[in-house]
N, C-alpha and C positions, 0 to 999 in steps of 0.2 A: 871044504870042511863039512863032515858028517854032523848032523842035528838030528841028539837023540830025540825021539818021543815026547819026552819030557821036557826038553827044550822049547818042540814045538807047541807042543801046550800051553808051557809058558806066555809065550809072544802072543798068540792069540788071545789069549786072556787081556796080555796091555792095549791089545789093539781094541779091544771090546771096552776097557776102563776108558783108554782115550777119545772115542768116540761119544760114551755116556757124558764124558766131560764137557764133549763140547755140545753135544745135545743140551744138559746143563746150563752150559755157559748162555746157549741160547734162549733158553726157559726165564734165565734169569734179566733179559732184555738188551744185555751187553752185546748181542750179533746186529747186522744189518738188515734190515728189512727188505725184499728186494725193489721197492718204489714207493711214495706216498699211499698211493691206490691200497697198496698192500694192510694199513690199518686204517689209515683216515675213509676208504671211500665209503657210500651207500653200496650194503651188498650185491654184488653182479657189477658195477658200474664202472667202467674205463674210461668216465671224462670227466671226474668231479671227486678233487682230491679235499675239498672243503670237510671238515668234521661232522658226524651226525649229531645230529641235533634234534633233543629231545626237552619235557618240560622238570624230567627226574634222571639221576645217573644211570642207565640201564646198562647191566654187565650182562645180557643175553645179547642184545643186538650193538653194542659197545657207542650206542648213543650219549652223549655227553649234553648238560646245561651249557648253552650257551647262544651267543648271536653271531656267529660266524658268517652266516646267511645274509643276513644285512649287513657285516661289510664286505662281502664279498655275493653282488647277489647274481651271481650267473656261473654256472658250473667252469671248472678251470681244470687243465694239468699245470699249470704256472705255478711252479712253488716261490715264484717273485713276488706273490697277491699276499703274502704272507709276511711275507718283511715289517714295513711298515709297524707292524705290533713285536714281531716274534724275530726282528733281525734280518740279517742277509744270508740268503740261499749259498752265497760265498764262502761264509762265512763257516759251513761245515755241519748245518744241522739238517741234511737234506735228509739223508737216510740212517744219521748216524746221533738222535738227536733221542735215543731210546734210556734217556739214564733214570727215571721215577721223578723227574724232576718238568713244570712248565718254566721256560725262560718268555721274559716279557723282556723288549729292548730297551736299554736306557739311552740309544740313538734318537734323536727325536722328541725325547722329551715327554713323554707320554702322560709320568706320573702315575702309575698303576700302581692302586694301594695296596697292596699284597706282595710289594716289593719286586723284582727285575726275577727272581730264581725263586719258586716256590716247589714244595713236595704234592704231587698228583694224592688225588682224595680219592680212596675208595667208597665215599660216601654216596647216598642215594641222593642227600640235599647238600651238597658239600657249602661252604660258605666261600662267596666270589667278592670281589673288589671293584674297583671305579676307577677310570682314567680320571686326572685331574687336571692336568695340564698338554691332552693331546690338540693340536690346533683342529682337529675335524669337529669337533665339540666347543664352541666359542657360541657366543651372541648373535653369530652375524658381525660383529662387527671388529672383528679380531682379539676379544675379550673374553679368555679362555673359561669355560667352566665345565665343573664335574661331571659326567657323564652320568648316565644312568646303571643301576648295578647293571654288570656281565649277565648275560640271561634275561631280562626283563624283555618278555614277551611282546607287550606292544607302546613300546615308550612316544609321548605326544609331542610334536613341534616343541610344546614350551620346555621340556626337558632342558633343552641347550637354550631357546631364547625364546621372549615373549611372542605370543600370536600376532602379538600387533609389537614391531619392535621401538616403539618410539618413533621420536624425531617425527617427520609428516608422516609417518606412517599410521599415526593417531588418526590426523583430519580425513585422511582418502579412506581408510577401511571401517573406521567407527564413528565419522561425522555423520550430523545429522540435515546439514545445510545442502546435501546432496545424493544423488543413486551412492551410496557407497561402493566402494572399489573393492574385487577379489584379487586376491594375489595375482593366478593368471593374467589380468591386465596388464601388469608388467612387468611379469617374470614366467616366461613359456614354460608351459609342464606343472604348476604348484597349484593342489589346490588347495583352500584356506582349512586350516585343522588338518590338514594331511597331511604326512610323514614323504616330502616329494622323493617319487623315485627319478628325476631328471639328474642326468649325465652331469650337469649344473649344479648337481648339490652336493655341499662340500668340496669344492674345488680349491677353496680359497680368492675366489673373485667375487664380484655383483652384478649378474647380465641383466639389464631392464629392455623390455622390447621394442617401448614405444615412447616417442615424444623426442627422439635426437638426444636422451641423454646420452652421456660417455658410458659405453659399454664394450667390453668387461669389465672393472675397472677394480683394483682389490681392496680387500675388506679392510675396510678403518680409513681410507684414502680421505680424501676433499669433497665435499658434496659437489654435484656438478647441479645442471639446469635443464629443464625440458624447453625445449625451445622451439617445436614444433606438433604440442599434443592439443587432442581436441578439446580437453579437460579443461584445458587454459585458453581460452579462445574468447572471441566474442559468440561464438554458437555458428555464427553463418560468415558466409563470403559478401567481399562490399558490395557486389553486384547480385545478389540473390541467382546468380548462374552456375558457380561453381561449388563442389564440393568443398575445395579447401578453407577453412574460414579465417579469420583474421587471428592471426595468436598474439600471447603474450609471451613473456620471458619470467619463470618466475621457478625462484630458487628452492631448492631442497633444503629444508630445518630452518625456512623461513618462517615469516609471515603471511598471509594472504585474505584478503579482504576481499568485498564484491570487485572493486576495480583495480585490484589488481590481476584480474584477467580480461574483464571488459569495464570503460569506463561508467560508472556509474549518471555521469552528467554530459560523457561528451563520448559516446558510443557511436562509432562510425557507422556502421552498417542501416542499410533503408534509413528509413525515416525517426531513427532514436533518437536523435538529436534532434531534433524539432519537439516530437514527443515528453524526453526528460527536460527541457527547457519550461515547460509547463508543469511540469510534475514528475518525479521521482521513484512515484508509487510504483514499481514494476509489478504488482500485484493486480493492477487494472487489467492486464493481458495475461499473466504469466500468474497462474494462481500459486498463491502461497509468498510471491516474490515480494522483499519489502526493501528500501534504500539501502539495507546494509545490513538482510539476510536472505538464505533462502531456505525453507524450509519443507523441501518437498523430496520423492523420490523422480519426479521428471526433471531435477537439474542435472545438467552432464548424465544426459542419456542418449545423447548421439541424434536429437530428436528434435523438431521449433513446434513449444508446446502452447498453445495459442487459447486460451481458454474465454466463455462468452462474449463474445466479440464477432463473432460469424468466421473468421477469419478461413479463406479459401484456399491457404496456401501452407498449411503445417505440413508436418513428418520430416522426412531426412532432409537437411540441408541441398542445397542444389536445386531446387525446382522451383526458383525465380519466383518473385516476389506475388503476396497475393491481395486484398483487400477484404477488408473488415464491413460486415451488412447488418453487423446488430449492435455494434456499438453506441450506446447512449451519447457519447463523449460526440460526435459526429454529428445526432440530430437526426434531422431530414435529409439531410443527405449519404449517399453513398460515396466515402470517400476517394480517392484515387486510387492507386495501386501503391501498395507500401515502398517507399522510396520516390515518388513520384511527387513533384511541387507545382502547384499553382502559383498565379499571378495576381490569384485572387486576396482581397483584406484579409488579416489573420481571422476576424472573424466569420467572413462567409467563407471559408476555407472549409469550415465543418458544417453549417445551419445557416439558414434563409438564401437568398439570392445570389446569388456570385457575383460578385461584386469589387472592383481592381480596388474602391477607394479613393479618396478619404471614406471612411464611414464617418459623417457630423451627426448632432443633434437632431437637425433637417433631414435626414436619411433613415435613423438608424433604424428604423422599421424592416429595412433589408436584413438585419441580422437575425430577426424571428423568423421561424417557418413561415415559407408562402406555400398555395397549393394550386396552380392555374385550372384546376378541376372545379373548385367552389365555386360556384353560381349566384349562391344568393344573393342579396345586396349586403350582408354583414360577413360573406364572404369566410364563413366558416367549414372547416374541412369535416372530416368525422375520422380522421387520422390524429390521431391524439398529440402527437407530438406536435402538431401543427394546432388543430384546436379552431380556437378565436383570437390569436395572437394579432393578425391585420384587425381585425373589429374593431378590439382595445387599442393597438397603437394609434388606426388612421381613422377611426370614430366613420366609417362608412357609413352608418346608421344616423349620424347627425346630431346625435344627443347631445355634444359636450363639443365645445373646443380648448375644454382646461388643462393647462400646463402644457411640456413639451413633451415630446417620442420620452423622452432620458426616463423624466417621472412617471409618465403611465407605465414603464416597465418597473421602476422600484416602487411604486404601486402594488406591483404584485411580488416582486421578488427581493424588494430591499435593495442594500446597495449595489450600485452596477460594478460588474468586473470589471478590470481595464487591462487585463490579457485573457490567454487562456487558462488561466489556473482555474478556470471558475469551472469545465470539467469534470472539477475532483468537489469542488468546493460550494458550488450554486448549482439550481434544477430546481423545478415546478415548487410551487407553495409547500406542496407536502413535504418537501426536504427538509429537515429542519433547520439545516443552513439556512432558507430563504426565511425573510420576515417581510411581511404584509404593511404596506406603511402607509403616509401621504392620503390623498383620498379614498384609498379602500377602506382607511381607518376611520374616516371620519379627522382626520387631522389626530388621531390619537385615541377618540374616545371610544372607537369600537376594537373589538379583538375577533379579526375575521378566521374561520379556517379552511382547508383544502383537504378535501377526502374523498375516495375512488370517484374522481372526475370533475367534482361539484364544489362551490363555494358556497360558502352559508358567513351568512353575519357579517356582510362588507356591503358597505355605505354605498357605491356603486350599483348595487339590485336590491338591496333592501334599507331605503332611508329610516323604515319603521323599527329598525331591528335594536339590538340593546344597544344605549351610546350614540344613536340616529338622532337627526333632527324632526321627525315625525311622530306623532304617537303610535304606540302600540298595537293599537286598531285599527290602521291608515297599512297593515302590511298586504306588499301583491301578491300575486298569483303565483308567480314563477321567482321567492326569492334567495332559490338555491341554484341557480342555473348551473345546466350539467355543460363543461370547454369545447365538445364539441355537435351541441344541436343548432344548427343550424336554422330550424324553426322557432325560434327563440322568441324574435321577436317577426311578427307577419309583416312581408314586403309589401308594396304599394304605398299607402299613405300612415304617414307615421305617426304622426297624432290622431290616434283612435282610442275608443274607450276600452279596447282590450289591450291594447300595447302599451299606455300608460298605465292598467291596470294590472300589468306583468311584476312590476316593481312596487308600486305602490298605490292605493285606494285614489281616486281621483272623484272631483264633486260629479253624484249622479250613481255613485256604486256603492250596492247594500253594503251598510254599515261603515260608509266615511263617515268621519269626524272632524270637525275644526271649530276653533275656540271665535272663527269670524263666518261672518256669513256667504257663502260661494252661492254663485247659478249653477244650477242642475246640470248646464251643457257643454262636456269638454271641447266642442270647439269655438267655445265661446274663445277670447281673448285672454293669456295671463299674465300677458308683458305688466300691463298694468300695474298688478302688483307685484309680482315676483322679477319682472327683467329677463322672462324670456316665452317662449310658446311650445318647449318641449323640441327647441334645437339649439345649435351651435352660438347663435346670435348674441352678440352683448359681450361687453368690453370683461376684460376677467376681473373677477366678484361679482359678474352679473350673468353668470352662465347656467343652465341647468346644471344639474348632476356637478356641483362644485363644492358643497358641505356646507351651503348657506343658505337658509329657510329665511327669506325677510320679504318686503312690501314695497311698496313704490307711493310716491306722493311728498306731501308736506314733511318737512325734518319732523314735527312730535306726531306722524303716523307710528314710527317704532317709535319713538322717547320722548320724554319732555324736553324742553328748546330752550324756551324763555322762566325766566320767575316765575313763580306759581303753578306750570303747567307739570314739573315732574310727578307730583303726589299720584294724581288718576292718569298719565301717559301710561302706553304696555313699554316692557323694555325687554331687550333679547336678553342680559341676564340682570336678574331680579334685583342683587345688590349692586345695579352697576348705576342706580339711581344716587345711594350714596349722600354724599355732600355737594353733589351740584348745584341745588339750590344757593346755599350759600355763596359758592364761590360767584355764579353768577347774578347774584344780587350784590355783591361787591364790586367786580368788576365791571357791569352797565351804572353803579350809581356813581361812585367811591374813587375810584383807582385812576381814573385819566379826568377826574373834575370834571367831567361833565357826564348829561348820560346817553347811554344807549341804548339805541331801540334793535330788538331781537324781532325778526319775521319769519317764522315757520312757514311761509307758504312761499317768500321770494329769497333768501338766504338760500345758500350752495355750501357744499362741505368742501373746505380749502378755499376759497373763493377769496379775490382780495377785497372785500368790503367788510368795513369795521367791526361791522358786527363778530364776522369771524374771526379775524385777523387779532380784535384786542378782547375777546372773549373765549369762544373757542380754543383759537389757535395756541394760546399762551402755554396751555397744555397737551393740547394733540396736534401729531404731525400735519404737516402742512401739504399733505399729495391725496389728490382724490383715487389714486388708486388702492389707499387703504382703506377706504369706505367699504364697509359691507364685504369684507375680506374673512370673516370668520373669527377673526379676532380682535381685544381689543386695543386699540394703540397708544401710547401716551408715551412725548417727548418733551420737554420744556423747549419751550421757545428759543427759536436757530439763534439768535441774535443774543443768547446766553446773559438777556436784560437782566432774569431772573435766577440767574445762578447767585450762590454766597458761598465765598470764596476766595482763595487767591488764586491770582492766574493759573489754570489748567485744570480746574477742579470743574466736576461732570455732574448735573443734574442729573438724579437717576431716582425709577421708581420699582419697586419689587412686584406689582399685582400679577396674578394671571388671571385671566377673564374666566369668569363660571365656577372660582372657587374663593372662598374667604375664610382665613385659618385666623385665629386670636392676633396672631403677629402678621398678616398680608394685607398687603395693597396700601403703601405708606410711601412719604418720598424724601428724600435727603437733599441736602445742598441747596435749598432754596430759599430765594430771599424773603418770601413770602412768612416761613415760619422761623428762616432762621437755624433751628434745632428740625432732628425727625418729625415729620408730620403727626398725627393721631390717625390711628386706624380709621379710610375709609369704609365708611360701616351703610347696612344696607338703610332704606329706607325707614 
């Protein structure tokens, strides 16, 4: 068939409309693109079909608001990476998905507020939405929540869950009882306030790295147990040789206490168990540690942190046990090596002698520092801890043999320990745990103290001193003595007029005093009158250096005896004259029908002869050992003649010697008055 001209005119003309049409059709979005790359990539780019992404809608370089980049953070041709939000690549929107319209899947559950199909914004700030219920956006702990808007440039860990998400995750990251823990500890890859980029996040599981929990294990599961972290541990291995230490077992979204990771009383490792048997204080070695806290950043630091104590053996676990060279708690000695046990008494175990035991009364001077260096004859070290400890206990010096080892030590330090708690508890005068008692006191009346080295005001070196039996002007030379001078007192002969003159004034030195007449020459004789010569000698209440200042001779040398003699006798205390008159002119005239004769020069105190027995004694005890004992004594008669009463009722009298109150020194029960006595009253 012939086609005119015009025909052919025609046809190219449709062929030119149909062409525009589909150029058209393609303008309008409805053609195929030929691959992702083709709109979505970075210009030039053949391996990252992800969206560009910008902080505004840019219609030059076709950048769009969004986070595509974080969830997809490594370049891709996979239009699989894309599901998840946007559906399956299956599913038909690979290159055919060009309608003006973004789809969000309702696969999955995502919850994206702007609904599953929305209309593309030509906007520069277009307004974006929130997944609500996508599972990548949870707590951690499969407890879904809202997402951060689309686009938020740098959204923080707590968007989806806290920094610290609860449960034990409070005690290990924000306690203060320990190094606090960073996430990486046990969770490889995360660090704390940082957005982790690890392969592990958001997976839908919980990998921990360390301590044998169950790992992977998924989110919202059963808590499990670390059953092998160092966290949990006693700190060290029972043998101080290895690395690994002793653990504990101790549950996630529990509780935990000091022992439940090491025992606080019965801690195996070296020598704690000896140690907290005694004491508790884990703060003694381990600074800041208390029975049931700890308050430092060197707990659970991978590290044995050993503090004043000298200790030789800290830092990493493993490197076998070491010993402590400045520990007070230990003394004079250098103790063993931590975990290492003697056979030695518990208490030379740390101070004085080594010694298997028993420690008695008769010994116990072992337990003070010795020092086999000291030479002098008082056998003092210039080692402080050591001192004059033997001087005072074994009186080398010869001065005294009053009381036993027990008292000369609570003499100085008050009551005796009877373990080792005393460590924490007892140490030198100056502690103030220690109290000064017994003869340092004066039996009470002095108040001694202990300051850098020296003792001032204790009845022991200064009689003269306030609360002494001496007067004020009778004080010696030396009576502050510093624990450890050994020249204290001059060796060779020990009653000299400087050595007696260390403590206190003796007759012959400027400016003694006494109310009796002395010879000028201390070596004269002083048994005499006092019961002793400036040593050990004489039964006790008759010893030097005992708290007792009296005379020798006839009973009314100290007091009146007989009738008539108390008015002008001296008395050692002033009201102690009293009513005796009376009673003893009753009981020599009156009381046994006939009378008796009192002799001050052949009568004895206690003694079985009349005189005593139904004068004297009817009121004071019947033992010559309470003579001249410091105090004074009154019992009614053994033989309870003189109680009034019925059976079991106890003669009793309230005085205390050297003091008389309105209402003191009065007696009860007795058949003599009957009713309460009347105040014995002074002379």
């Amino acid at each position: 068939m012939k086609i005119s001209n015009t025909q052919t005119t025609s046809i190219r003309v449709l062929v030119a409309l149909t062409l525009t049409l589909v150029s058209l059709a393609s303008l309008s979005g409805k053609a195929e693109a030929a691959t992702c790359l083709t709109c979505h990539a970075p210009v030039g780019s053949t391996t990252d079909i992800r969206p560009v992404e910008s902080t505004y809608r840019n219609i030059t370089s076709g950048s769009i608001i969004g986070s595509h980049a974080k969830h997809i953070p490594a370049a891709t041709l996979d239009a699989n990476t894309c599901s998840p939000c946007h559906g399956s690549a299956a599913s038909g929107y690979a290159t055919k998905h060009r309608n003006g319209f973004i789809t969000v899947t309702s696969a999955g559950g995502i919850g994206y507020s702007k609904s599953t199909t929305f209309p593309q914004s030509g906007s520069t700030t277009p307004v974006l939405g929130t997944c609500n219920t996508a599972t990548c956006h949870d707590n951690g702990k499969g407890v879904k929540v809202a997402s951060p808007t689309w686009g938020t440039v740098a959204p923080a860990c707590t968007a989806c869950h806290a920094l610290v998400p609860g449960d034990s995750h409070t005690q290990h990251v924000t306690g203060t009882n320990f190094k606090k823990a960073l996430c990486a500890d046990c969770h490889t890859g995360y660090v704390q306030g940082v957005t982790a980029p690890s392969v592990t996040h958001v997976n839908g599981t919980v990998e921990v790295n360390t301590g044998n929990y169950p790992s992977p294990k998924a989110k919202g599961s059963a808590f499990g147990t670390c059953t092998t972290s160092y966290c949990h541990s006693s700190g060290q291995s029972a043998d101080g040789f290895s690395t690994v230490p002793v653990y504990a077992t101790v549950s996630w979204g529990g509780t935990a206490a000091c022992g439940s990771c090491h025992a606080t009383t019965t801690l195996a490792t070296g020598t704690h168990g000896k140690h907290l048997a005694v004491a508790s204080n884990c703060d003694y070695c381990h600074s800041q540690a208390y029975v049931t806290s700890y308050n430092s950043t060197s707990h659970v630091n991978g590290q044995i942190d050993v503090t004043s104590v000298g200790y030789t053996a800290g830092g990493a676990p493993g490197n076998g046990y070491g010993t402590c060279s400045t520990a007070i708690c230990h003394g004079s000695i250098t103790p063993p090596a931590w975990g290492v046990n003697t056979s030695n008494d518990s208490c030379t175990k740390c101070h004085g002698t080594g010694t298997a035991g028993p420690i008695t009364s008769a010994n116990l001077h072992v337990v003070a520092p010795s020092d086999p260096t000291a030479t002098n004859t008082g056998k003092v070290s210039a080692v402080a801890k050591i001192g004059a400890h033997q001087t005072h206990l074994q009186f080398f010096n010869g001065l005294s043999g009053q009381g036993t080892e027990d008292s000369r030590c609570s003499a100085c330090h008050g009551v005796l320990p009877t373990s080792g708690l005393h460590v924490a508890q007892f140490g030198p005068p100056s502690d103030p745990t220690s109290t000064f008692s017994g003869l340092a006191t004066n039996n009470g009346a002095m108040v001694p103290t202990y300051s850098a080295g020296s003792c001032s005001n204790t009845y022991c070196h200064n009689p003269a001193g306030t609360g002494g039996t001496l007067n004020s002007a009778n004080a010696g030379t030396g009576i502050n003595p510093s624990w450890t001078n050994a020249a204290y007192l001059i060796d060779g002969t020990l009653k000299t007029q400087a050595n007696c003159g260390t403590c206190h004034k003796s007759p012959g030195d400027a400016g003694f005093t006494s109310t009796t007449t002395h010879v000028s020459n201390i070596t004269q004789d002083c048994a005499q009158c006092h019961g002793h010569n400036g040593a050990a000698g004489g039964a006790a209440g008759q010893q030097h250096m005992d708290g007792i200042k009296y005379g020798s001779g006839n009973c009314d040398s100290c007091h009146g005896y007989q009738a008539g003699s108390w008015a002008a006798a001296p008395a050692i205390n002033p009201e102690g004259k009293g009513a005796h008159e009376s009673h003893i002119t009753y009981l020599t005239t009156k009381r046994f029908g006939t009378t008796i004769t009192m002799n001050a020069t052949s009568d004895q105190y206690a003694s079985a002869a009349t005189s005593w027995t139904n004068v004297c004694g009817i009121c004071h005890d019947n033992g010559s050992a309470l003579h001249r004992n410091g105090t004074v004594n009154v019992a009614m008669n053994a033989s309870q003649a003189y109680v009034f009463g019925p059976a079991g009722t106890v003669a009793t009298y309230n005085g205390l010697p050297g003091r008389l109150a309105a209402n003191d020194k009065t007696c009860s029960n007795i058949s003599c008055h009957y009713f309460t006595t009347p105040v014995w009253s002074t002379y």
